[in-house]
C-alpha positions in Angstrom: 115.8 119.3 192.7 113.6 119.9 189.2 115.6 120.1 185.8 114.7 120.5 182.7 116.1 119.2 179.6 115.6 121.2 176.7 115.7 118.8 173.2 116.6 120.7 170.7 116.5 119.5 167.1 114.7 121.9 164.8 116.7 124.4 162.5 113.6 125.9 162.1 115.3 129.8 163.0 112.2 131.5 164.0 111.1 128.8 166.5 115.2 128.7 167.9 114.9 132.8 168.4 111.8 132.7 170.0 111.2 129.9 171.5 114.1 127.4 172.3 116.9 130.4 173.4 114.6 132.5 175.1 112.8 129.3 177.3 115.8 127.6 177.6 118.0 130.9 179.4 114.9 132.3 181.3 114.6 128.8 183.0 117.8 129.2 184.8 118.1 133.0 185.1 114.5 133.2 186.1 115.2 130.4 188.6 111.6 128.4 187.0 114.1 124.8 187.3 116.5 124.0 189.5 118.8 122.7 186.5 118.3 123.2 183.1 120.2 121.1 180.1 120.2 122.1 176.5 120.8 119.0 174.8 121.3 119.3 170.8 120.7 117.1 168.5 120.8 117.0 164.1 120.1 120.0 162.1 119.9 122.6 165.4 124.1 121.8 165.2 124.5 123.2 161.3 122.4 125.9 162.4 124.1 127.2 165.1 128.1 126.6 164.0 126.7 128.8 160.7 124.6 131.8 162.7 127.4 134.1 164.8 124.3 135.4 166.8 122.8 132.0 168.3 126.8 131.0 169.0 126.8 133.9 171.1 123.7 133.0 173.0 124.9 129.4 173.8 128.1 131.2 175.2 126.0 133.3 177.4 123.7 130.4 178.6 127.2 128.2 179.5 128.6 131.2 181.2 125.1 131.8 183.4 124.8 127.9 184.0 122.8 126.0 181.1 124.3 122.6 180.7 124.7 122.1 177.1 124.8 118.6 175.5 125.9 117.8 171.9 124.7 114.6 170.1 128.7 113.1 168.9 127.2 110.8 166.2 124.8 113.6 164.6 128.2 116.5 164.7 130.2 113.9 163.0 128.2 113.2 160.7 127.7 117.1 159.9 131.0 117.7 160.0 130.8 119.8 163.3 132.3 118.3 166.3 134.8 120.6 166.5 133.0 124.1 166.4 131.3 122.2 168.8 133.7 122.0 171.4 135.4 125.8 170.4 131.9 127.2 172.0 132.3 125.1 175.1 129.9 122.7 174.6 130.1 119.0 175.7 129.8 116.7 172.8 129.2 113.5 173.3 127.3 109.9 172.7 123.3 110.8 173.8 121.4 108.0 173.6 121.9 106.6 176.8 122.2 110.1 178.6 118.7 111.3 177.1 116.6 107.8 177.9 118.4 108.6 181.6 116.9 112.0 181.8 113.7 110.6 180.3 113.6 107.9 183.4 114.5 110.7 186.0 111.4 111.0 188.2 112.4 115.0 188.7 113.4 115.5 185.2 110.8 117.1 182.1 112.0 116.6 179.1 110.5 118.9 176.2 111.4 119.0 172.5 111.2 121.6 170.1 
């Protein structure tokens, strides 16, 4: 089984449009990985509790499958945690899981 783990850290909101929602869905709708895990870290949480739109693509992407991963330290910190957990997202500590996903031999592992 291939997975991909999707790192997403950038509140840049042109690069999240087109780039880190659309890859990150198509992956698992389009069948390109087995599994696919959006894991979110800093300033991508303050983006996405503010911006209705991307809430309601991470809602879609649980409901058809995507994993998704929040950083607990970093949505403290922000103030986040719990519009977090409202969208159905697991939140978490990360450290450990993402060096475990970075030492899986069938596991890629790409940041934007």
């Amino acid at each position: 089984m291939n997975k991909i783990v999707v790192f997403w850290k950038t509140d840049n909101i042109i690069d999240v449009e087109n780039i880190v929602i659309p890859y990150t869905h198509n992956s698992l709708k389009k069948n390109w990985w087995d599994e696919v895990v959006l894991l979110i870290w800093g300033a991508s949480q303050k983006l996405l509790v503010e911006n209705d739109s991307l809430k309601l693509d991470i809602e879609a992407m649980i409901h058809d499958g995507v994993r998704v991963i929040a950083c607990i330290g970093c949505s403290n910190n922000l103030g986040v945690t719990n519009e977090l957990l409202e969208l159905g997202i697991e939140v978490m500590g990360t450290g450990v899981v993402l060096t475990n996903f970075l030492k899986e031999e069938n596991t890629k592992v790409i940041t934007l």
